[in-house]
mmCIF file of the N, C-alpha and C atoms, coordinates in Angstrom:
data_MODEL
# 
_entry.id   MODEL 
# 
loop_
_atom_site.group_PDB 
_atom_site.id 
_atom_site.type_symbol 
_atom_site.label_atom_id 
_atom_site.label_alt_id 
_atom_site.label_comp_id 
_atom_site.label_asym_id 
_atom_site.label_entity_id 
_atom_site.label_seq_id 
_atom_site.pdbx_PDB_ins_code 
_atom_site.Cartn_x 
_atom_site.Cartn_y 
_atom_site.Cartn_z 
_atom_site.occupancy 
_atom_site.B_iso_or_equiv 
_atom_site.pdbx_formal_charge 
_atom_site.auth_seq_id 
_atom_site.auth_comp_id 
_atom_site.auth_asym_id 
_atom_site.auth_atom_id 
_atom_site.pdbx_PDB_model_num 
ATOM 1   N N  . UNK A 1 1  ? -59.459 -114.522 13.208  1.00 0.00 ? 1  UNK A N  1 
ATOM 2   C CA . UNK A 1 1  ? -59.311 -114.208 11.810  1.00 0.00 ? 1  UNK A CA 1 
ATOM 3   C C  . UNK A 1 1  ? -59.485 -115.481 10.983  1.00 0.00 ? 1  UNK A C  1 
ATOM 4   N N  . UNK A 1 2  ? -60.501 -115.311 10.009  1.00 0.00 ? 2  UNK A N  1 
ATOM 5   C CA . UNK A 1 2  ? -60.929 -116.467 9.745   1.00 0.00 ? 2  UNK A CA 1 
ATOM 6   C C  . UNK A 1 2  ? -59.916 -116.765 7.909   1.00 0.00 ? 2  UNK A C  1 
ATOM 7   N N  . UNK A 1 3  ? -59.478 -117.410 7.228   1.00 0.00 ? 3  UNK A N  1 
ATOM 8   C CA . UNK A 1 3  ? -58.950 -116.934 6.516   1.00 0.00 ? 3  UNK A CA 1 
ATOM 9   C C  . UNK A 1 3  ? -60.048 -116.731 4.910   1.00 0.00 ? 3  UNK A C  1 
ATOM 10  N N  . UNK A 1 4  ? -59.347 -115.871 4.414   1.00 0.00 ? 4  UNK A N  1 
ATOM 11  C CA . UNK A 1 4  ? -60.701 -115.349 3.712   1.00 0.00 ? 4  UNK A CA 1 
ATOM 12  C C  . UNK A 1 4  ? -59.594 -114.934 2.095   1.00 0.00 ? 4  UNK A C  1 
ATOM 13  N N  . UNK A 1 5  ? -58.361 -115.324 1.725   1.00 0.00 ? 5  UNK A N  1 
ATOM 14  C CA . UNK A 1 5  ? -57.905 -114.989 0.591   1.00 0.00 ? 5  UNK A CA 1 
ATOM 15  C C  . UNK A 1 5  ? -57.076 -116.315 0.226   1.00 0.00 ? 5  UNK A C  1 
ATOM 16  N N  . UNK A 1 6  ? -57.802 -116.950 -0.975  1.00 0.00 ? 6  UNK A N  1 
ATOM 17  C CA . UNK A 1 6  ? -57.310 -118.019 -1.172  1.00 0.00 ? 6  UNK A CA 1 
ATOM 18  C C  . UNK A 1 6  ? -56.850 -118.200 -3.012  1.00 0.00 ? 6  UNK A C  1 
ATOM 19  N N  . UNK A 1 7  ? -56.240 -119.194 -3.021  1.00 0.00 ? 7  UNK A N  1 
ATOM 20  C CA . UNK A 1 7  ? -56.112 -119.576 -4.322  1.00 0.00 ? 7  UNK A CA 1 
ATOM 21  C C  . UNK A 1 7  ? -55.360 -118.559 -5.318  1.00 0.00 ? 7  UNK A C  1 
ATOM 22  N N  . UNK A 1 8  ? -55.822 -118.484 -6.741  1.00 0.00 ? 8  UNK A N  1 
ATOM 23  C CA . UNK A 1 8  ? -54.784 -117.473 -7.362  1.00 0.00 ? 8  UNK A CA 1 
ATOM 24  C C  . UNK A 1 8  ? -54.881 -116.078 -6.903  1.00 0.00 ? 8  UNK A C  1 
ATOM 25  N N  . UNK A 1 9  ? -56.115 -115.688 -5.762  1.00 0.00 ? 9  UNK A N  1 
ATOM 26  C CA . UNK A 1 9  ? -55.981 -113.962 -5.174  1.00 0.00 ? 9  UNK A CA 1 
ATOM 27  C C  . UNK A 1 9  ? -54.666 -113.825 -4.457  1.00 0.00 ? 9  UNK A C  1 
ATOM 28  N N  . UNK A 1 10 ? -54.396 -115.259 -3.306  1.00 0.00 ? 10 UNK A N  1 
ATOM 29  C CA . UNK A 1 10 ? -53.284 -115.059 -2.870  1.00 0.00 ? 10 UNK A CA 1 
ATOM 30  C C  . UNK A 1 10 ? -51.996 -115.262 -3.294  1.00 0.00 ? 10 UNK A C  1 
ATOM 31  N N  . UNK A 1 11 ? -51.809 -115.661 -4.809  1.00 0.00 ? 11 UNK A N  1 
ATOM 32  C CA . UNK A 1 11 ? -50.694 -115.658 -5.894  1.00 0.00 ? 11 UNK A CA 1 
ATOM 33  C C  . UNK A 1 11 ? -50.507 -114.336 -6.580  1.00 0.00 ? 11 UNK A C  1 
ATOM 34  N N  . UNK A 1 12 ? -51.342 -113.691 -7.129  1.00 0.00 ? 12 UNK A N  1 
ATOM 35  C CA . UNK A 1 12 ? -51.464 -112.534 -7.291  1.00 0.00 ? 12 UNK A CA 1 
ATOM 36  C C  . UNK A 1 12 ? -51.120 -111.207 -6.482  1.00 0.00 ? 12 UNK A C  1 
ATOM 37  N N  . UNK A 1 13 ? -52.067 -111.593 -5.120  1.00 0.00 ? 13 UNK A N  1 
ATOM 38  C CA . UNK A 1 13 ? -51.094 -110.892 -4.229  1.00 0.00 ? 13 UNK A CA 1 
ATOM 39  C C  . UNK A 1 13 ? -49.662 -110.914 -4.001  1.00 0.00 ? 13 UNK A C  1 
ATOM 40  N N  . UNK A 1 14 ? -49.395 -111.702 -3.600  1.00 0.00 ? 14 UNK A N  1 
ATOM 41  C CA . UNK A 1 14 ? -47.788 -111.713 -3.060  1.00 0.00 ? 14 UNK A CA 1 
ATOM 42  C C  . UNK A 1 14 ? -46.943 -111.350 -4.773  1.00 0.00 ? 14 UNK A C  1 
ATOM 43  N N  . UNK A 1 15 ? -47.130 -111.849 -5.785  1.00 0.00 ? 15 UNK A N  1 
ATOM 44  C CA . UNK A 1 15 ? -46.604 -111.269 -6.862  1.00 0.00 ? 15 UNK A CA 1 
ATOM 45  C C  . UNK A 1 15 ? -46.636 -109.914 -7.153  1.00 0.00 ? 15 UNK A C  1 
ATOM 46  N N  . UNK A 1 16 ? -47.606 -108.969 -6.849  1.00 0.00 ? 16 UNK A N  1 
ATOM 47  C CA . UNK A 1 16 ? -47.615 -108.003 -7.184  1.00 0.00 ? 16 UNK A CA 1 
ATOM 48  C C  . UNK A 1 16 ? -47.469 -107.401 -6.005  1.00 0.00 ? 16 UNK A C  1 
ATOM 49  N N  . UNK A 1 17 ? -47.374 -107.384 -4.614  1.00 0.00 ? 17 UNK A N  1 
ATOM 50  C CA . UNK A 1 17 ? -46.464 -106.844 -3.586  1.00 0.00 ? 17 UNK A CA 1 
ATOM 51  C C  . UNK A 1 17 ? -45.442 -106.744 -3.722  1.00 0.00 ? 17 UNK A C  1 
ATOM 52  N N  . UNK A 1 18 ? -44.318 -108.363 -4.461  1.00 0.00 ? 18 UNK A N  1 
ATOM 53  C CA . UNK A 1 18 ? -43.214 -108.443 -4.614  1.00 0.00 ? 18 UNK A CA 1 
ATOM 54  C C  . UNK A 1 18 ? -42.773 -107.414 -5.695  1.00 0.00 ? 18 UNK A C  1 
ATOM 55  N N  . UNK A 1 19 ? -43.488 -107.486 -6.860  1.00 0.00 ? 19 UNK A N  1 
ATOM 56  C CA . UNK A 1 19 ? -42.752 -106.665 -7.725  1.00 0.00 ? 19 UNK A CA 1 
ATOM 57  C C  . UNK A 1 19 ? -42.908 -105.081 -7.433  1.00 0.00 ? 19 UNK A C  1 
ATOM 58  N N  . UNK A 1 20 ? -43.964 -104.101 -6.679  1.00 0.00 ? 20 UNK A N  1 
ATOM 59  C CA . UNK A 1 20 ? -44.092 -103.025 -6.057  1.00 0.00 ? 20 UNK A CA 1 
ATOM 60  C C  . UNK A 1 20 ? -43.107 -102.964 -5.339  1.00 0.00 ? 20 UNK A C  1 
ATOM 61  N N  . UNK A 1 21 ? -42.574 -103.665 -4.461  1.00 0.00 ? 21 UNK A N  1 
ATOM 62  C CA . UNK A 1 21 ? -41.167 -103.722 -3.244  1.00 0.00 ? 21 UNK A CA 1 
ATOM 63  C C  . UNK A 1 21 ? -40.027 -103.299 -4.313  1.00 0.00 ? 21 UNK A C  1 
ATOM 64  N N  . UNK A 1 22 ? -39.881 -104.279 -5.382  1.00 0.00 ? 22 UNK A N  1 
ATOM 65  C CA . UNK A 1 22 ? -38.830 -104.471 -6.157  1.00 0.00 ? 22 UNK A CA 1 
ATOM 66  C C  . UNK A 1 22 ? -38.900 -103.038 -6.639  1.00 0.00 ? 22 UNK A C  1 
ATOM 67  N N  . UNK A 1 23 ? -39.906 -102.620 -7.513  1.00 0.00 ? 23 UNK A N  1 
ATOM 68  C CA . UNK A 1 23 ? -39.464 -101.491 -8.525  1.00 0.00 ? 23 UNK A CA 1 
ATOM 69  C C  . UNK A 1 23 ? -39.625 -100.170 -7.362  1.00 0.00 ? 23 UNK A C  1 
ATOM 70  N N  . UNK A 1 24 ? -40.233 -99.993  -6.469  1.00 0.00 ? 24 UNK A N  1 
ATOM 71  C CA . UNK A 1 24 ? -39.897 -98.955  -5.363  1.00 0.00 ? 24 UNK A CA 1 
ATOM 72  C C  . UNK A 1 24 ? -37.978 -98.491  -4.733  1.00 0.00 ? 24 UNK A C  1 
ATOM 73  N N  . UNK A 1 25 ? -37.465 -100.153 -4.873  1.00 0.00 ? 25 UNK A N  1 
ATOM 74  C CA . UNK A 1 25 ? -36.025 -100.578 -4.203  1.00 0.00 ? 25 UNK A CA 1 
ATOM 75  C C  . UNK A 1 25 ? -35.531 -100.099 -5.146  1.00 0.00 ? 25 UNK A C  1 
ATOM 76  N N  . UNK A 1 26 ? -35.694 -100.068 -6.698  1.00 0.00 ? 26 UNK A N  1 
ATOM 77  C CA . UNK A 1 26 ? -35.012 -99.638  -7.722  1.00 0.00 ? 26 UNK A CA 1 
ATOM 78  C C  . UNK A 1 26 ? -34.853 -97.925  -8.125  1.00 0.00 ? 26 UNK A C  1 
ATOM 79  N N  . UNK A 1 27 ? -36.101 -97.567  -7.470  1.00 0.00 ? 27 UNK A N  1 
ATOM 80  C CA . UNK A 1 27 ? -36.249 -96.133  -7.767  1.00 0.00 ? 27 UNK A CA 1 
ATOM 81  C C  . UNK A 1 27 ? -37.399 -96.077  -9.038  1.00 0.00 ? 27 UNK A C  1 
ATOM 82  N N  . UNK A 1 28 ? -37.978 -97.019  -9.309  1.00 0.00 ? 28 UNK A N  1 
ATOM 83  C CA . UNK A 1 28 ? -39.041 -96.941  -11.377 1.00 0.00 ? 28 UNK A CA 1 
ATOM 84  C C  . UNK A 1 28 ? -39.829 -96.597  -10.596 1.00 0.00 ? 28 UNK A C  1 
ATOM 85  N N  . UNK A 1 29 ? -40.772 -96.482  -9.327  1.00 0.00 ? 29 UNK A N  1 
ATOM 86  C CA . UNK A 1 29 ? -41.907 -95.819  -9.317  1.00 0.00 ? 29 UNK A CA 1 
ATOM 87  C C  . UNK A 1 29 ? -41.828 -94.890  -7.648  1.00 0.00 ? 29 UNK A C  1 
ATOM 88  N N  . UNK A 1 30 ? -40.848 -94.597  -7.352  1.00 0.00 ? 30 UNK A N  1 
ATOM 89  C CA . UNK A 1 30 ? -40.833 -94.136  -6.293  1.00 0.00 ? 30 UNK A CA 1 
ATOM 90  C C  . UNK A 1 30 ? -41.224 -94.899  -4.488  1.00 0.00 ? 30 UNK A C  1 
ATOM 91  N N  . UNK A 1 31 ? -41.059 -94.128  -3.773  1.00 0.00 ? 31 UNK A N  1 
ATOM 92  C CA . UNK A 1 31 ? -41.635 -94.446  -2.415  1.00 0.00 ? 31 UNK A CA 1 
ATOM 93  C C  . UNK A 1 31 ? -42.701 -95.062  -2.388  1.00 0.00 ? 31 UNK A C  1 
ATOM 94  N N  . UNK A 1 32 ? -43.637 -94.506  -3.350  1.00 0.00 ? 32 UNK A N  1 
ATOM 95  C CA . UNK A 1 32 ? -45.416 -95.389  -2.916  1.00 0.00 ? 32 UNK A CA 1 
ATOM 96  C C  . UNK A 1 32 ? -45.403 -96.616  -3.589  1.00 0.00 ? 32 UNK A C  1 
ATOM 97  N N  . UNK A 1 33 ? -44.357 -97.358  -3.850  1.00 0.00 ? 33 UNK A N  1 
ATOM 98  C CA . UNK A 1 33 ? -44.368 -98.617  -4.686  1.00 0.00 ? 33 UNK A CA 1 
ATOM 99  C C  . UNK A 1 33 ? -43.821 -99.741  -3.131  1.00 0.00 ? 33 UNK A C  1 
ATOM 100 N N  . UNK A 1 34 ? -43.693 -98.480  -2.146  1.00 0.00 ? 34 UNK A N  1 
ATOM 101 C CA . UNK A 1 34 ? -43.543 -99.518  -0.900  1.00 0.00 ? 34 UNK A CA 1 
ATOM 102 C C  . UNK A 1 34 ? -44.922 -100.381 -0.376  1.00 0.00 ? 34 UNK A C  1 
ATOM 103 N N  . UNK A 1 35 ? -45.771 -99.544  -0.838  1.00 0.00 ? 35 UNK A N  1 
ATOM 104 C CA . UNK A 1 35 ? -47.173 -100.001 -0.814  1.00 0.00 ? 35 UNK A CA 1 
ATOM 105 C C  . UNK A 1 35 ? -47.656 -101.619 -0.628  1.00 0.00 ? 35 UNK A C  1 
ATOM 106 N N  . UNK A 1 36 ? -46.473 -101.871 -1.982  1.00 0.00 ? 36 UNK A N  1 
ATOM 107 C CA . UNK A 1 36 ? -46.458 -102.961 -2.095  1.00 0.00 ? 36 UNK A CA 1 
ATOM 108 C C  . UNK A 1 36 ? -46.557 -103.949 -1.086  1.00 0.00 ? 36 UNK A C  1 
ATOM 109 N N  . UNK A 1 37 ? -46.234 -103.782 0.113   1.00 0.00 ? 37 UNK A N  1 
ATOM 110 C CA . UNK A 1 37 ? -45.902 -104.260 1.456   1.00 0.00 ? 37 UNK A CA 1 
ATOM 111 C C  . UNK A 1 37 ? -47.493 -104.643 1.912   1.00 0.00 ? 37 UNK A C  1 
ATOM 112 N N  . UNK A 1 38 ? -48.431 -104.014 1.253   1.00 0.00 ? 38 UNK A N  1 
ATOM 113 C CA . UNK A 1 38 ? -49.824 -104.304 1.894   1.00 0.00 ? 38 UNK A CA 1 
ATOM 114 C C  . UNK A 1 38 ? -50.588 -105.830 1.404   1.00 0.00 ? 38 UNK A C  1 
ATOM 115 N N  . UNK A 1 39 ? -50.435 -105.768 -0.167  1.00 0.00 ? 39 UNK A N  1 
ATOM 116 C CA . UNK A 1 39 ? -50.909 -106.900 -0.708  1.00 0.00 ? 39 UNK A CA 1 
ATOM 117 C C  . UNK A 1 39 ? -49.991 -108.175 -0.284  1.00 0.00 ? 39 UNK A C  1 
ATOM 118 N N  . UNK A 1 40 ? -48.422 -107.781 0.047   1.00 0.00 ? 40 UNK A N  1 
ATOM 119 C CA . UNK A 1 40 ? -47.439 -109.202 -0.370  1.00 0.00 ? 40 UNK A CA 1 
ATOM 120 C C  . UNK A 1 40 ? -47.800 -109.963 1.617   1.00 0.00 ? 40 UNK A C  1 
ATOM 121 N N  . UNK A 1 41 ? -48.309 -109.051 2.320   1.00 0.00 ? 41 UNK A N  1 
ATOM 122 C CA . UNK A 1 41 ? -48.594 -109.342 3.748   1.00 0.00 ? 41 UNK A CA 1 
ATOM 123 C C  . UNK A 1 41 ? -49.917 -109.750 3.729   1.00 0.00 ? 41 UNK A C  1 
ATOM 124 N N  . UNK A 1 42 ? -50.987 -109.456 3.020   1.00 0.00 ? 42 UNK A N  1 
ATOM 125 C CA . UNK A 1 42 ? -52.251 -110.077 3.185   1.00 0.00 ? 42 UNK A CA 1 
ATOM 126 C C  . UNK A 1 42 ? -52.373 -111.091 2.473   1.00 0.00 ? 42 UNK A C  1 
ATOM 127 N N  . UNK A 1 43 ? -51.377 -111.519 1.457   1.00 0.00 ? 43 UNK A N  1 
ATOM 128 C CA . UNK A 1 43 ? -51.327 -112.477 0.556   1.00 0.00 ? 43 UNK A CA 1 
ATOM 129 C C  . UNK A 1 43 ? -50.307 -113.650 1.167   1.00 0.00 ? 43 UNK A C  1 
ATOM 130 N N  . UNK A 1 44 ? -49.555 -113.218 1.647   1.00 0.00 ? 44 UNK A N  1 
ATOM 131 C CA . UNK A 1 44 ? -48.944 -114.156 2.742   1.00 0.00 ? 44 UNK A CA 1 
ATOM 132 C C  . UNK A 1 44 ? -49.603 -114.621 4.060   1.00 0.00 ? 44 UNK A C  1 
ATOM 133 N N  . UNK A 1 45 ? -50.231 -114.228 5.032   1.00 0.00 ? 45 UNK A N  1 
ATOM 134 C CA . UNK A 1 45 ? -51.406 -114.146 5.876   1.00 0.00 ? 45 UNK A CA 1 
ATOM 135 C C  . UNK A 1 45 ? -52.907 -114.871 5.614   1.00 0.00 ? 45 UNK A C  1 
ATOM 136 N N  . UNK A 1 46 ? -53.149 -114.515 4.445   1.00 0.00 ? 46 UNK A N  1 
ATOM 137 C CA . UNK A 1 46 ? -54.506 -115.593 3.965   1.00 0.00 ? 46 UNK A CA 1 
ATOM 138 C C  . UNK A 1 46 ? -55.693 -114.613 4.232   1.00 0.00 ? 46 UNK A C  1 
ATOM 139 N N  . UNK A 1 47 ? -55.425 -112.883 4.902   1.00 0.00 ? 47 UNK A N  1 
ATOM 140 C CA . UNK A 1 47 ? -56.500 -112.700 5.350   1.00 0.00 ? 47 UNK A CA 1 
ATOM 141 C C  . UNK A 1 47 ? -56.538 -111.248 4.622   1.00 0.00 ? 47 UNK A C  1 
ATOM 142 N N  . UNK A 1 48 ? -57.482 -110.265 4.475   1.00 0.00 ? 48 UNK A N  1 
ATOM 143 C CA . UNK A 1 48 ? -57.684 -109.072 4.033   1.00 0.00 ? 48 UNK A CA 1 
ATOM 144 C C  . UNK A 1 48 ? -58.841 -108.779 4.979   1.00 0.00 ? 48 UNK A C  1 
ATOM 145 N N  . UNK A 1 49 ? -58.700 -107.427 5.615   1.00 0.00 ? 49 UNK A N  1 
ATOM 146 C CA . UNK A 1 49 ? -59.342 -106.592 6.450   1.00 0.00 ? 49 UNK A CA 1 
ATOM 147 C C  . UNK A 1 49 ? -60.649 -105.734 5.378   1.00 0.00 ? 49 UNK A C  1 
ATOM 148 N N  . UNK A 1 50 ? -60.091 -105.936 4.526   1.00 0.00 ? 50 UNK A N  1 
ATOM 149 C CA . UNK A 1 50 ? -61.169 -105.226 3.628   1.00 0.00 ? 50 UNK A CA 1 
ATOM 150 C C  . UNK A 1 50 ? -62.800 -106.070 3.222   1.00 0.00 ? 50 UNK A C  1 
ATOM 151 N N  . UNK A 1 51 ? -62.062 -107.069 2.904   1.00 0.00 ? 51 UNK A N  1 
ATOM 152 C CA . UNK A 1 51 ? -62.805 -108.426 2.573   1.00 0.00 ? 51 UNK A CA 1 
ATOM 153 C C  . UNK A 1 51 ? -64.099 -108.531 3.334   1.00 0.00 ? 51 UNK A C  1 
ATOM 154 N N  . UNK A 1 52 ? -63.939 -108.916 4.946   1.00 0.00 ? 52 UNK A N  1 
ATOM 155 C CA . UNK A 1 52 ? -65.409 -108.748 5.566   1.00 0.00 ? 52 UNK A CA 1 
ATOM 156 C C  . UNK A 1 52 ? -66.461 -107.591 5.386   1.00 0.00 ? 52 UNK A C  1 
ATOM 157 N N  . UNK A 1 53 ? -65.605 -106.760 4.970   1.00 0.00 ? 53 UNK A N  1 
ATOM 158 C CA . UNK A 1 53 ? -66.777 -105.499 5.502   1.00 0.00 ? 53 UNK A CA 1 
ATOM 159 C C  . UNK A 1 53 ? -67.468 -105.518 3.799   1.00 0.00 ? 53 UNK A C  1 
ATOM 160 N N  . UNK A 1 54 ? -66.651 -106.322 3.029   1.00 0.00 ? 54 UNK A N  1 
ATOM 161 C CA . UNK A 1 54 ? -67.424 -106.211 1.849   1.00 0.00 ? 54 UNK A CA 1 
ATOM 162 C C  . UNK A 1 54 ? -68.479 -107.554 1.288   1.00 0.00 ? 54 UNK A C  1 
ATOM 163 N N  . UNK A 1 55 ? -68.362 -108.376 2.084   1.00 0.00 ? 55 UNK A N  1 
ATOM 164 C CA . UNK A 1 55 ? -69.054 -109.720 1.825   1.00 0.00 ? 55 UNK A CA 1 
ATOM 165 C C  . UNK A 1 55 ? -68.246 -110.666 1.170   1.00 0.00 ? 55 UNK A C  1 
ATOM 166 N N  . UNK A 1 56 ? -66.880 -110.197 0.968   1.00 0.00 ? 56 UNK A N  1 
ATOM 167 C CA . UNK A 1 56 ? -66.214 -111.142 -0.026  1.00 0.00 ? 56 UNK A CA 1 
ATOM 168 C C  . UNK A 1 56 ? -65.186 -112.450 0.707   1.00 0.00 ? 56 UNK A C  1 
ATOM 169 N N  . UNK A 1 57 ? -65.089 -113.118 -0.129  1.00 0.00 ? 57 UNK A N  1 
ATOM 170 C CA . UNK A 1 57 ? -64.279 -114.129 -0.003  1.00 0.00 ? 57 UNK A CA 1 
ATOM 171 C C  . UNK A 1 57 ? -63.835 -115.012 -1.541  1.00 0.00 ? 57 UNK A C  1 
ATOM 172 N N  . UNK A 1 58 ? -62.565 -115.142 -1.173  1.00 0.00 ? 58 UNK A N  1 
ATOM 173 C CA . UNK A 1 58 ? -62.203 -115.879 -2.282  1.00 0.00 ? 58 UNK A CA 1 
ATOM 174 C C  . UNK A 1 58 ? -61.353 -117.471 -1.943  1.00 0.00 ? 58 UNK A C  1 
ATOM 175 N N  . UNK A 1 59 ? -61.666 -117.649 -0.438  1.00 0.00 ? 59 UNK A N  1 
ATOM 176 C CA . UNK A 1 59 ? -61.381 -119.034 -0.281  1.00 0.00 ? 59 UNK A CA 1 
ATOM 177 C C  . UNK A 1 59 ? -62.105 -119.979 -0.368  1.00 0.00 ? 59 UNK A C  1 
ATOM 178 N N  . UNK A 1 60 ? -62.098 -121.394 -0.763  1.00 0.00 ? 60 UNK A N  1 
ATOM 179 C CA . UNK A 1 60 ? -63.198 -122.141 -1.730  1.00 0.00 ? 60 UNK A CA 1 
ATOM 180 C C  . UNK A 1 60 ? -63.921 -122.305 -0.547  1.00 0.00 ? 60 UNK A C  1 
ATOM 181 N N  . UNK A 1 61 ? -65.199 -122.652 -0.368  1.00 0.00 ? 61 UNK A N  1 
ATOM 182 C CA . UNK A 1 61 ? -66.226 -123.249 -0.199  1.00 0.00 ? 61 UNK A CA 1 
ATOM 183 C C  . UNK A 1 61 ? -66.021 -124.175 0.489   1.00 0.00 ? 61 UNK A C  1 
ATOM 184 N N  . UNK A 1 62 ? -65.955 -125.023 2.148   1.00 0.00 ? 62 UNK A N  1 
ATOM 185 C CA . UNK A 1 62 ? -66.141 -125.734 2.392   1.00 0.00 ? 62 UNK A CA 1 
ATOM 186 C C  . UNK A 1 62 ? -67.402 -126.820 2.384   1.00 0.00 ? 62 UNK A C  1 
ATOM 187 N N  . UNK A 1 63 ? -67.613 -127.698 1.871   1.00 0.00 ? 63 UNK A N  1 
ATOM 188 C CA . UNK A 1 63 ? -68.746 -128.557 1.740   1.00 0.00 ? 63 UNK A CA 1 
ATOM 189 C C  . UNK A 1 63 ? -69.739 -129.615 2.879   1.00 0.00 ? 63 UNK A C  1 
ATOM 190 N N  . UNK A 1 64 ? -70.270 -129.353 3.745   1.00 0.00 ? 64 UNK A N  1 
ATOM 191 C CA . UNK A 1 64 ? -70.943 -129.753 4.255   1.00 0.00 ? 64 UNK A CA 1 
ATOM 192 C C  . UNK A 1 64 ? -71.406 -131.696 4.097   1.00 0.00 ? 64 UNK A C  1 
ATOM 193 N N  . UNK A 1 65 ? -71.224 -132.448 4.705   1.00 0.00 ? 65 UNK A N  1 
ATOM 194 C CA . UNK A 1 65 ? -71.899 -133.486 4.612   1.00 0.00 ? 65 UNK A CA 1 
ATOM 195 C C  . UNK A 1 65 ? -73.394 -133.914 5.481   1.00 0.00 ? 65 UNK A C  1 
# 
């Protein structure tokens, strides 16, 4: 697993996992706010399963000499 989610995607992630956990724990959006659990783990991890199959990456660019 190569890591493939970097920079503010993986700030974003884990923020908005965290707050899905939170308002699910509270009862404001129900059970599917456990969801949350998907982004705050791929955002912690560095990696998204989705990512390859789409060409994407958002970790910088290593530079070649």
């Amino acid at each position: 697993m190569k890591a493939n989610v970097g920079g503010i995607d993986k700030i974003l992630r884990i923020a908005v996992g965290i707050v899905l956990i939170a308002m699910a724990y509270m009862n404001v959006v129900g059970v599917w706010g456990y969801i949350g659990v998907v982004p705050l783990l791929t955002g912690l991890i560095g990696w998204c399963p989705i990512y390859p199959m789409l060409g994407i990456s958002s970790c910088p660019m290593k530079k070649s000499t």
